[in-house]
C-alpha positions as CSV (number, residue, x, y, z in Angstrom):
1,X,32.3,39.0,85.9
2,X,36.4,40.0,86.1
3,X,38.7,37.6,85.1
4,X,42.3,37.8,86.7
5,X,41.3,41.3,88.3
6,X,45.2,42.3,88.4
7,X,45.3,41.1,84.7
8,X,47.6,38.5,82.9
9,X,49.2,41.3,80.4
10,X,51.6,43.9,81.6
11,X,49.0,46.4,82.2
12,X,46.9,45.3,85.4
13,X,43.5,46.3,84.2
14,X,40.2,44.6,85.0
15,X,37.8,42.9,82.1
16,X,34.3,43.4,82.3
17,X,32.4,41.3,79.7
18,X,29.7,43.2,77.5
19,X,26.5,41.4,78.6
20,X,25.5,40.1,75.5
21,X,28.4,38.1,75.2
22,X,28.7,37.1,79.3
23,X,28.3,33.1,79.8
24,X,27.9,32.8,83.5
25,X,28.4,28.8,83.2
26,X,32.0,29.5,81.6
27,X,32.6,31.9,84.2
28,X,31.3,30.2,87.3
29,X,31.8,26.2,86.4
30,X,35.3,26.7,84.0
31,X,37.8,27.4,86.7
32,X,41.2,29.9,84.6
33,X,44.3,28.1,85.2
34,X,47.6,29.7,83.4
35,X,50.6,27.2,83.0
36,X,53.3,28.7,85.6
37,X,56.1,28.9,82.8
38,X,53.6,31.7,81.5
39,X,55.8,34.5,81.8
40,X,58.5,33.0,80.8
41,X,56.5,32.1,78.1
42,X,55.9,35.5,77.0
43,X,58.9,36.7,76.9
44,X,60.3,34.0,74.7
45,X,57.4,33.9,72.6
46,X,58.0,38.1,72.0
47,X,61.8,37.5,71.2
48,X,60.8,35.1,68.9
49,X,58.5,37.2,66.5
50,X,61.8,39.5,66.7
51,X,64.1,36.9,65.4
52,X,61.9,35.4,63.1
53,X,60.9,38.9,61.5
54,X,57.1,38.0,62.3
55,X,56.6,41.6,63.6
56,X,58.7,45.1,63.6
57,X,60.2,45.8,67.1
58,X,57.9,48.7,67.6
59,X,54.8,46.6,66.8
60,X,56.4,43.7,69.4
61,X,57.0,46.5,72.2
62,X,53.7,48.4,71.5
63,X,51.0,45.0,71.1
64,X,52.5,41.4,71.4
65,X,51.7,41.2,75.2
66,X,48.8,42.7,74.8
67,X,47.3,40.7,72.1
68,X,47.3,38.0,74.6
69,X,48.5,35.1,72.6
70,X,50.9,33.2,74.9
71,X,47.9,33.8,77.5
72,X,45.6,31.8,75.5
73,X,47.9,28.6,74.8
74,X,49.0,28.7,78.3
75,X,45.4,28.2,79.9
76,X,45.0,25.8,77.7
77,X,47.9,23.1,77.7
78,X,48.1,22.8,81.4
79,X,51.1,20.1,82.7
80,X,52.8,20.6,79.4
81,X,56.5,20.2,79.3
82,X,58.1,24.1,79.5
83,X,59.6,23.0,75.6
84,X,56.6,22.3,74.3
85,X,54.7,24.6,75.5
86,X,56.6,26.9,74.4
87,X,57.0,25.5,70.8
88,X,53.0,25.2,70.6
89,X,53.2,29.0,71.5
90,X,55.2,30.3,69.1
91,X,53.5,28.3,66.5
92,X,49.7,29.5,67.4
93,X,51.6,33.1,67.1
94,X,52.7,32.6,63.8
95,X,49.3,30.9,63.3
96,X,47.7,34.7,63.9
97,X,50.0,36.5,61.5
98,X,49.7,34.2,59.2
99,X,45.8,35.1,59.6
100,X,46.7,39.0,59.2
101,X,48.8,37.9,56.2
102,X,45.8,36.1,54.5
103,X,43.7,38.6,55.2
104,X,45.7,41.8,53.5
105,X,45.9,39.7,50.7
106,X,42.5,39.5,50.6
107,X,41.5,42.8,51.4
108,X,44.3,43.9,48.6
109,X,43.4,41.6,45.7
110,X,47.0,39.8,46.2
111,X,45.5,36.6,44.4
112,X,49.1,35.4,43.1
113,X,50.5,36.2,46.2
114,X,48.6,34.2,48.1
115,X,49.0,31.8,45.5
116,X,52.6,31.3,46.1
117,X,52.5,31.4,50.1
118,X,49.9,28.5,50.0
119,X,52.4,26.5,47.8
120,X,55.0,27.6,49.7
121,X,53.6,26.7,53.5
122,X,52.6,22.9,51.5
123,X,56.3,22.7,51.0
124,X,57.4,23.8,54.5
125,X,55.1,21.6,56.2
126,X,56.4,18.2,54.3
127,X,59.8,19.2,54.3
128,X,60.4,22.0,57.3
129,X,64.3,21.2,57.5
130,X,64.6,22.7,53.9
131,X,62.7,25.9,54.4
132,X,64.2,27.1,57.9
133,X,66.0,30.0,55.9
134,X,63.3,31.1,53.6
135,X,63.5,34.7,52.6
136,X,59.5,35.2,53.6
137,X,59.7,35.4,56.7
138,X,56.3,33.8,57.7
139,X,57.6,30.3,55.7
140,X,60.5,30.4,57.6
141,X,59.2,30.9,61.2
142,X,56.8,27.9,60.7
143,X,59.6,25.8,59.0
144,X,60.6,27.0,62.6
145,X,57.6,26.1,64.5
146,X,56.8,22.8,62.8
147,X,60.4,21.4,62.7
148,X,60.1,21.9,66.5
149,X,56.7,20.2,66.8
150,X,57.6,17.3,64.8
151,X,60.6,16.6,67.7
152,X,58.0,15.6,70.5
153,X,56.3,12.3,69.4
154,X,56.7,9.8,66.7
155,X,56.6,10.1,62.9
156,X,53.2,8.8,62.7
157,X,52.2,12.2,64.7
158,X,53.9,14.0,62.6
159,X,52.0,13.0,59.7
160,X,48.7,13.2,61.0
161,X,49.7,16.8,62.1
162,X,51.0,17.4,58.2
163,X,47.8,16.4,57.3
164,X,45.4,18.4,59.1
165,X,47.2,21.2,58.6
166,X,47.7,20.5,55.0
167,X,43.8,20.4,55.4
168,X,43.5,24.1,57.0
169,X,46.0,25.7,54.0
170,X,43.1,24.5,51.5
171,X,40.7,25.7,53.9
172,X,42.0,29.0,54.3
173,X,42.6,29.0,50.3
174,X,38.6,28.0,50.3
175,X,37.7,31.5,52.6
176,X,40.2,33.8,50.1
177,X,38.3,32.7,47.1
178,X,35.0,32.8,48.8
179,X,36.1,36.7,50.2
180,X,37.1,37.8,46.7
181,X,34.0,36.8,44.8
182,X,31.5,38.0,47.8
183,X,30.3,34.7,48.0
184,X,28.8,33.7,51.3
185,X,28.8,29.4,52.1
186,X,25.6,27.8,53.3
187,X,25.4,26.8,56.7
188,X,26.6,23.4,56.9
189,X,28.8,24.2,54.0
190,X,30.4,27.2,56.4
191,X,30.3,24.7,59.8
192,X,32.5,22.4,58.0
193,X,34.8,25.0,56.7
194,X,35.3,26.3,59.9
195,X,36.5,23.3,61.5
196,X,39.5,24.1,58.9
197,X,39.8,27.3,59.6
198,X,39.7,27.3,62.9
199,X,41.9,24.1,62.8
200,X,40.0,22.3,65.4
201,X,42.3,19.2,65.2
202,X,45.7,20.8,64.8
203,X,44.9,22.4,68.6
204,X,43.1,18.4,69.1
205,X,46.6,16.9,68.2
206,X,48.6,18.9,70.5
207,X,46.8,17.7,73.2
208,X,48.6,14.7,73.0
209,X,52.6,16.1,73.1
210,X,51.0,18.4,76.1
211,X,50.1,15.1,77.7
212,X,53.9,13.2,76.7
213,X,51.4,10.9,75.0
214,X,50.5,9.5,71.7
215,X,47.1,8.1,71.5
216,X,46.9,5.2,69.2
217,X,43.9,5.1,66.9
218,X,41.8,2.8,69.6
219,X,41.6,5.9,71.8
220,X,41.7,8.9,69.7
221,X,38.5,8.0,67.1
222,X,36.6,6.9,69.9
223,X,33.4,8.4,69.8
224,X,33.5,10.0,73.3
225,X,36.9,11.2,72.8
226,X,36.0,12.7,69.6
227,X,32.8,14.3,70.2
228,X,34.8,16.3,73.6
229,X,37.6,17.1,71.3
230,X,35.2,18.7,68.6
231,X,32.5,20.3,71.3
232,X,35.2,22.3,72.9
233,X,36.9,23.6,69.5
234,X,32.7,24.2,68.4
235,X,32.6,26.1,71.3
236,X,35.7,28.8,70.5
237,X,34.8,29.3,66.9
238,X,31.3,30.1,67.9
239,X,32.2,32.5,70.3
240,X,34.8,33.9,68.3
241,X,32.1,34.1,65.9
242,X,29.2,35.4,68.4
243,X,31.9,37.9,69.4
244,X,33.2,39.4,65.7
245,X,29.5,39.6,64.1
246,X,29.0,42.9,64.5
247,X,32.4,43.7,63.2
248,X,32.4,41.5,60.3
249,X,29.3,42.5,59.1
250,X,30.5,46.1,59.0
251,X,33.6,45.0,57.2
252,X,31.3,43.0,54.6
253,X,32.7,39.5,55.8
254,X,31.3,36.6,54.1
255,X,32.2,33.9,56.7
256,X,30.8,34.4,60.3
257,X,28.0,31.7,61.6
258,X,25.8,34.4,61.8
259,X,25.9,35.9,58.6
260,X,25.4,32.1,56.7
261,X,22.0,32.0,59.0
262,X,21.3,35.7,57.9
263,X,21.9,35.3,54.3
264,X,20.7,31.7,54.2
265,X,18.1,30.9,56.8
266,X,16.7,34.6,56.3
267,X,17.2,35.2,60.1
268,X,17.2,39.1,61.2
269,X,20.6,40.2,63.2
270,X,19.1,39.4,66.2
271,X,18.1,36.2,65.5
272,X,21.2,35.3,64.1
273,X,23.0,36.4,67.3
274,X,20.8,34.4,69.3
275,X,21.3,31.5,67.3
276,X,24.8,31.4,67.2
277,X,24.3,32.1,71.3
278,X,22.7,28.7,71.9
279,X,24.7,26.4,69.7
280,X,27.5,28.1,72.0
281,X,25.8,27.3,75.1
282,X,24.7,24.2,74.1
283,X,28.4,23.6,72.9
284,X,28.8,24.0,76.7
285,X,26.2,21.8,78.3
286,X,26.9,18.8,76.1
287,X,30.5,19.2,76.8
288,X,30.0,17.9,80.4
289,X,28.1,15.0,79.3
290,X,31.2,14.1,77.1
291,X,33.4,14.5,79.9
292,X,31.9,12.2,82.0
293,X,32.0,9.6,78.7
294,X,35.7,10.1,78.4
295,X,36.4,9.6,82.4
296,X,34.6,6.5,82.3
297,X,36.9,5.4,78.9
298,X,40.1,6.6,81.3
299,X,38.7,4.1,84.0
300,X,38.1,1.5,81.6
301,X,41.4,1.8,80.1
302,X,43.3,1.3,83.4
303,X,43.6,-2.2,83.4
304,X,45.8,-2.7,86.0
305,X,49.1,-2.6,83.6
306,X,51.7,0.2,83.5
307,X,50.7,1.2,80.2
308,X,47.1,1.0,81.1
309,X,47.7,3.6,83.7
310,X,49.4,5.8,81.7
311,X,47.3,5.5,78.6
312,X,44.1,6.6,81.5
313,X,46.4,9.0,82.6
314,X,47.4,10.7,79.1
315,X,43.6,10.6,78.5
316,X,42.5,12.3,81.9
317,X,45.0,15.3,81.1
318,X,44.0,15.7,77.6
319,X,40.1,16.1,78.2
320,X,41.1,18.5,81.3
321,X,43.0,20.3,78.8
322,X,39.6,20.5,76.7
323,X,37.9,21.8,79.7
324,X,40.7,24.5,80.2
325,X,39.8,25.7,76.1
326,X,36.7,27.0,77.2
327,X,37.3,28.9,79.7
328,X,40.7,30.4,78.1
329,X,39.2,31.2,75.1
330,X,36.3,33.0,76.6
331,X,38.8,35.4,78.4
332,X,41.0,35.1,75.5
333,X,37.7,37.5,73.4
334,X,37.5,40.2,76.4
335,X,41.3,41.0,76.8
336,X,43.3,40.7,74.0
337,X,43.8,43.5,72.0
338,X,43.1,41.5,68.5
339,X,39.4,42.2,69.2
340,X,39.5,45.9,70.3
341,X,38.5,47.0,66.7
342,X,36.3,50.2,68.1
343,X,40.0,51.0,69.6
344,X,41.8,51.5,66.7
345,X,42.4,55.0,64.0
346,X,41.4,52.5,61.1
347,X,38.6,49.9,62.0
348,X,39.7,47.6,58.6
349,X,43.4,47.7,59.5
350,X,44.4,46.2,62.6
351,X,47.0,48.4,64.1
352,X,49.4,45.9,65.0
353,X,50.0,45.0,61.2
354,X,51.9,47.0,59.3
355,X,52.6,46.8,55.3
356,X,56.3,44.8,56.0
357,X,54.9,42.6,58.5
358,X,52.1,41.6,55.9
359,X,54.0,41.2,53.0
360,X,53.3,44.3,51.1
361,X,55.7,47.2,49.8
């Protein structure tokens, strides 16, 4: 199956997905939708990781469209105001390089740098007024990014934001300490962790500024709101994870779904794959059940009231935006360049990093 035949980057090339990781379901019953301010979006977002210093300008010519990140948030937050989609863009962006960042220091031993960033993006996230001018670049593009976010909704948002992400630094500190000592988490242990890592309610919460709405607390921890929110955000680490085994086991990674059931539930690679293939699938079929669940809440809620109808509204959008996730991140896997790793001269250093942009001297 091609997505987008004539492409969504600047070079018009057609994506065929390996078998082994084709979902027909995602490709025949998840419809691709891209936000129309996408190219706009692009281009902002590449001028942006020039004047924030995220990237060198031959790096930004040579791989930012092609690593595909503005794609991914824009067929995901459909109907989001042009501002803030553009602010969640640039963040997930910085979001990625912070990822490189973490992972040089990892691969390099950088244990006291990595110290000092994690302090450091604590800081910026409770107080991102104060850090816009940072002299590390990466704490002061998401003083940047955050400062932006936090405009949108209320400060009650903004602190349930602080927190989750607050939740993913610790999390990523978790995965650097678990890389340096070789030490591979348990299953559950690693599912949990993951939901950090991958930040599955940071991308959850801006749903709601996407929508112009803020769901109080009656909404949001309901269990049918929840349990779509988390299936779909299951669904892209798993694939990200289905997608990057083989990879990662060749690069002696320590935190991959597959390699927790390898090295814990003594599966064979094969097994594993096939493992971590039906909890994605079935991250897919139970999805549509929730759906339906959080419709009938959106009915429910429109109680014949103006706010009622907005509330069901807000709601409706959100878990269409949850729907969009799926099929955005499966393209997402097959056409940006962040996954071409038989592509590149060095298969453990990703081309589009360079020593600057990652901290080092």
């Amino acid at each position: 199956m091609q997505a987008f035949p004539r492409g969504t980057t600047a070079t018009p090339t057609a994506v065929v997905v390996p078998p082994s990781l084709a979902l027909p379901v995602v490709e025949s019953a998840f419809p691709r939708r891209l936000h129309p301010y996408w190219p706009r979006l692009q281009e902002k977002t590449r001028q942006w990781l020039l004047e924030k210093r995220l990237m060198p300008a031959d790096k930004v010519r040579e791989y930012a469209d092609g690593l595909c990140y503005t794609d991914l948030m824009a067929g995901y937050y459909l109907g989001a105001p042009d501002e803030v989609l553009q602010a969640i863009a640039d963040y997930s962006a910085w979001f990625f390089v912070w990822d490189d960042r973490h992972d040089r220091y990892v691969v390099h031993g950088r244990t006291g740098d990595w110290r000092r960033l994690r302090y450091r993006l604590h800081a910026a996230l409770d107080a991102p007024r104060h850090h816009l001018r940072h002299p590390d670049p990466l704490v002061g593009a998401f003083a940047d990014s955050v400062l932006r976010l936090y405009g949108f909704l209320s400060r009650t948002w903004n602190q349930r934001f602080a927190r989750h992400f607050h939740a993913v630094i610790e999390a990523y500190d978790r995965e650097f300490r678990n890389r340096n000592e070789g030490r591979v988490p348990r299953v559950e242990e690693y599912l949990t962790l993951r939901r950090h890592t991958f930040a599955h309610w940071i991308w959850t919460d801006l749903l709601e500024p996407s929508a112009g709405y803020e769901f109080p607390d009656a909404v949001r921890k309901k269990p049918a709101y929840r349990r779509a929110a988390l299936l779909s955000q299951e669904f892209a680490a798993w694939y990200n994870d289905l997608c990057s085994l083989p990879k990662e086991i060749a690069g002696d990674e320590v935190h991959n779904l597959g390699i927790s059931l390898i090295t814990h539930e003594g599966l064979t690679l094969e097994e594993a794959v096939d493992e971590v293939r039906r909890r994605v699938e079935r991250c897919v079929s139970e999805f549509t059940e929730a759906e339906r669940d959080v419709l009938r809440l959106a009915d429910d809620l429109a109680d014949g009231t103006v706010h009622g109808k907005e509330l069901s509204s807000a709601v409706r959008t959100c878990v269409g935006n949850m729907r969009n996730w799926f099929s955005t991140v499966y393209w997402f896997h097959h056409e940006s360049g962040r996954y071409r790793v038989d592509s590149w001269d060095d298969r453990s250093t990703p081309p589009y990093v360079t020593n600057e942009a990652a901290g080092e001297k």
